[in-house]
LUMMI-53556 format. One line per 2 residues: for each residue y, x, z of N, C-alpha, C. Coordinates in Angstrom, 1 decimal, padded with zeros to 4 digits. Each point is the difference from the previous one (the first is absolute). Last residue first. Layout:
# residues N
Y,X,Z,Y,X,Z,Y,X,Z | ...
# end
This chain:
# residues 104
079.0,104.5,082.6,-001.2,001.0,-000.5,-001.4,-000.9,000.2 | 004.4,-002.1,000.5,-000.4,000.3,-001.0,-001.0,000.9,-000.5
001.9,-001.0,004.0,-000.7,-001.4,-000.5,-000.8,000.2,-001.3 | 002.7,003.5,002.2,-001.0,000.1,000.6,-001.1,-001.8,-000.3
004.5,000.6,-001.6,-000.8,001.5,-000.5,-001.5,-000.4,000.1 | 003.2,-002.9,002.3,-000.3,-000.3,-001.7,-001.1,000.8,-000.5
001.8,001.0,004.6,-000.8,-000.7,-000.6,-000.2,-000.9,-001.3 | 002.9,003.4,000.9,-001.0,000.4,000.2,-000.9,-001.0,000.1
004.5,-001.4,-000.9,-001.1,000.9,-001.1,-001.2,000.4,-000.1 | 002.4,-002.3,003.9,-000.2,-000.5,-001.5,-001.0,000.5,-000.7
002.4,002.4,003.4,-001.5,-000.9,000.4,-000.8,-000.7,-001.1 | 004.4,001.7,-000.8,-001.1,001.7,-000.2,-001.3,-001.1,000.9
003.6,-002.6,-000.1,-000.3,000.0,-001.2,-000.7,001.7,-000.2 | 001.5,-001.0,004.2,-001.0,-001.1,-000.6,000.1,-000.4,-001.6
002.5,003.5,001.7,-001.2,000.5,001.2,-001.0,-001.2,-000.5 | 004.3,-000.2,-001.6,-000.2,001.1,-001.0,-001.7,000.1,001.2
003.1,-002.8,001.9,-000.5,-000.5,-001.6,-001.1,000.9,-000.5 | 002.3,000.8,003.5,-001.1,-000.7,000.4,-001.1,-000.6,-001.0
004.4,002.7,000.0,-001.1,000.9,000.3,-001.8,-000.7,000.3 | 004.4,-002.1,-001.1,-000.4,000.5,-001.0,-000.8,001.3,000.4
001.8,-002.7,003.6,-000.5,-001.1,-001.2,-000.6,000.9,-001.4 | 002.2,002.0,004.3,-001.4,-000.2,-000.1,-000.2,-000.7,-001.3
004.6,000.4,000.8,-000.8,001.6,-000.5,-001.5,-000.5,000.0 | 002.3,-003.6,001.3,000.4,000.1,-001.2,-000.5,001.4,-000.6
-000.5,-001.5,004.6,-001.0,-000.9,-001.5,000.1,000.2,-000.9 | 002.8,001.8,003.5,-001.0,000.8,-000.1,-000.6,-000.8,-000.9
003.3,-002.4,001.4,000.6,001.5,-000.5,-001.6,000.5,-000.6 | -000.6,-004.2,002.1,000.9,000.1,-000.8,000.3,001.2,-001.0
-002.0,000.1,004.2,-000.8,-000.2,-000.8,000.6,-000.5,-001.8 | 003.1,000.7,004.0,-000.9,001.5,-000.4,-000.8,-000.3,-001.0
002.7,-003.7,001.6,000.5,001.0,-000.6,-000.4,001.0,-000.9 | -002.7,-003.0,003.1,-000.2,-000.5,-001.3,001.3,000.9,-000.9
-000.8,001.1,004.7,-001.2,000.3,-000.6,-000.1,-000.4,-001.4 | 003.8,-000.6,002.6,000.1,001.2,000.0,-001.6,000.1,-000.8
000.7,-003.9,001.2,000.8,-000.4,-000.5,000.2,002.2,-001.0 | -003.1,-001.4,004.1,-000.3,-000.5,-001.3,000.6,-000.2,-001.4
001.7,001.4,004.5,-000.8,000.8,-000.4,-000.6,-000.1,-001.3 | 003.1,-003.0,002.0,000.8,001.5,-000.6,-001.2,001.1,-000.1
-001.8,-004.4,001.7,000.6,000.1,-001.7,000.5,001.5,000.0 | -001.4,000.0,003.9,-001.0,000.1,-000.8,000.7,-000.9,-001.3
002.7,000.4,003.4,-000.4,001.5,-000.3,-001.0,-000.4,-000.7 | 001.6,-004.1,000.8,001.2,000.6,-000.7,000.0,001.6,000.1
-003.5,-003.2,002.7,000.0,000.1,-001.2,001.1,000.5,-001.5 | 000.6,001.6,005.0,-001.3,000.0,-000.6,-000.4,-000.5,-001.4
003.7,-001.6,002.3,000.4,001.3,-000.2,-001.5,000.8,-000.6 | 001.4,-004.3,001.4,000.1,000.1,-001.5,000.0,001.5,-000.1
-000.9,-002.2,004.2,-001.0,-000.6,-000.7,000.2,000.6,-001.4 | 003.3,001.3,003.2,-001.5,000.7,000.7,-001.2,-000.7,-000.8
004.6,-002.1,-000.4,000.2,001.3,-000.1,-001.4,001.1,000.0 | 000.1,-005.0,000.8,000.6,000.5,-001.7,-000.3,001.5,000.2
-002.3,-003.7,003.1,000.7,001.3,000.5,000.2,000.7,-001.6 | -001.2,-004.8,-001.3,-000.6,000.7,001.4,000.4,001.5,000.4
001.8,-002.4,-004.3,000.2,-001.0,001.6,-000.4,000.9,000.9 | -001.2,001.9,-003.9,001.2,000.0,000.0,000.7,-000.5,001.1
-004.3,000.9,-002.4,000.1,000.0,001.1,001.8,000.0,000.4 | -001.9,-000.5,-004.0,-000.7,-000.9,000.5,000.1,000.0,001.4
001.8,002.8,-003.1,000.6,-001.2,-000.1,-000.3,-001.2,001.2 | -002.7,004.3,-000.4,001.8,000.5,000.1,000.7,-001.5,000.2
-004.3,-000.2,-002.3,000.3,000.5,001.7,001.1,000.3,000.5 | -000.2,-000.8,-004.6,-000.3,-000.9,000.2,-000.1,000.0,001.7
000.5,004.0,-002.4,001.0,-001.0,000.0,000.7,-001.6,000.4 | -004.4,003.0,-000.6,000.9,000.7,001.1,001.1,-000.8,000.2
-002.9,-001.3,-003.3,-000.2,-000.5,001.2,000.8,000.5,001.3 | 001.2,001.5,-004.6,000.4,-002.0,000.5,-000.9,-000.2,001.1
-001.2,004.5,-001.4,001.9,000.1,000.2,000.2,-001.7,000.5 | -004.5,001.2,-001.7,000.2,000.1,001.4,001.7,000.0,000.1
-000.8,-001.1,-004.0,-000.6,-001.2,000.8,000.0,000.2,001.4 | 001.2,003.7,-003.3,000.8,-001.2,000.1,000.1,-001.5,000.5
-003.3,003.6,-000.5,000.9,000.3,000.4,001.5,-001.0,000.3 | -003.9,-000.3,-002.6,-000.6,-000.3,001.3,001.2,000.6,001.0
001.0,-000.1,-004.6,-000.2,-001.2,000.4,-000.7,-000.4,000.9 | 000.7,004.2,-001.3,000.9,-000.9,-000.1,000.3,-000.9,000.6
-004.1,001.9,-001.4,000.4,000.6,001.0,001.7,-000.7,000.4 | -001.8,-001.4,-003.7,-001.2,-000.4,001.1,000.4,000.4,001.2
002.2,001.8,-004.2,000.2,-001.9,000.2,-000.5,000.1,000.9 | -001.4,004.1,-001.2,001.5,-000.1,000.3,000.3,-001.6,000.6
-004.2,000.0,-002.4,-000.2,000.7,001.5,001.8,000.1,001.0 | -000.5,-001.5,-004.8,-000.5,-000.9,000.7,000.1,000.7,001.7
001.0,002.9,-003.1,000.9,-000.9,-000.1,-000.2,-000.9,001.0 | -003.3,003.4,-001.6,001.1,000.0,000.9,001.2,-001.0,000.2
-003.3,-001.4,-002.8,-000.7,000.1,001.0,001.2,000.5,001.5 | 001.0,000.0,-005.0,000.4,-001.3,000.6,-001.0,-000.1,001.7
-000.2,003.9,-002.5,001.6,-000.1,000.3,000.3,-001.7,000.8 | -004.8,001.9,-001.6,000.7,000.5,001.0,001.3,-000.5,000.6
-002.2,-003.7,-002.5,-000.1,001.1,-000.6,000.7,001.1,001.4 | -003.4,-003.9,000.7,001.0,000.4,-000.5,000.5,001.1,-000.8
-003.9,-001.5,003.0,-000.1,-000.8,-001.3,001.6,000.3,-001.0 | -001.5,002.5,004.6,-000.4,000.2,-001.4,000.0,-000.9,-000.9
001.3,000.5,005.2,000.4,-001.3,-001.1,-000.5,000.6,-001.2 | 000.1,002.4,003.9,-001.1,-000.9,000.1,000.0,-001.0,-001.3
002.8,003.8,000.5,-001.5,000.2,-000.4,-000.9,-000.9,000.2 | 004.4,000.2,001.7,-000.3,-000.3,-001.7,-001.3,000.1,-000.3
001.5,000.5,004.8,000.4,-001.4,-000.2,-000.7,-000.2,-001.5 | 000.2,004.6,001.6,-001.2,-001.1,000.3,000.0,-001.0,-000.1
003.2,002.6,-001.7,-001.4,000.6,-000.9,-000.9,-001.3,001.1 | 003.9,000.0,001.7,000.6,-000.6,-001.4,-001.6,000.0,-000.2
000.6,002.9,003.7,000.0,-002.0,000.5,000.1,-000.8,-001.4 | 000.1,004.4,-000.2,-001.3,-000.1,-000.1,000.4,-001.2,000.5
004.4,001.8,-000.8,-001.5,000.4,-001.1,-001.8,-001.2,000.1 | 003.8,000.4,003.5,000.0,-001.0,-000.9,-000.8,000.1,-001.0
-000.1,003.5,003.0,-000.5,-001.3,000.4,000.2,-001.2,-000.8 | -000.4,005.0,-001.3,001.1,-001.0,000.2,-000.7,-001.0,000.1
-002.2,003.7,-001.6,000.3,000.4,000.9,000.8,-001.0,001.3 | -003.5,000.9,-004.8,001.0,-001.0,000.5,000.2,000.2,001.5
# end
């Protein structure tokens, strides 16, 4: 696993073993998401928040870190979709092997 999303998915899933792989990846996709899209409403929230006190020099800072954050949830977007079935196929070979290894 070479791709950062790769392994941010594998480490998010691997903790949840009560599931099945696919619903594990899934869950993780959601999670990341959804911590992403929380920092975007607080950036957003600053931005707003400072609006009275010097506008121009207060919104400019939090309106590069959404366009940064906004540029991170794109990518992670694009790229989840190649990782998701590489992640699968990595925790259902974890799976097995421990079944295997339950079973000797």
């Amino acid at each position: 696993m070479s791709n950062t999303t790769e392994k941010l998915l594998y480490k998010i899933s691997k903790g949840n073993d009560k599931r099945s792989p696919e619903e594990q990846v899934k869950m993780a996709i959601f999670f990341v998401n959804v911590v992403l899209c929380m920092l975007l409403g607080a950036c957003a929230y600053l931005a707003l928040s400072n609006l009275p006190f010097d506008v121009l020099i207060k919104i400019t800072l939090p309106a590069l870190v959404a366009g940064f954050i906004l540029n991170g949830l794109f990518v992670f977007q694009k790229t989840s979709k190649a990782a998701k079935g590489v992640v699968i196929q990595k925790l259902e070979k974890e799976m097995a092997e421990q079944t295997e290894a339950g079973a000797s």
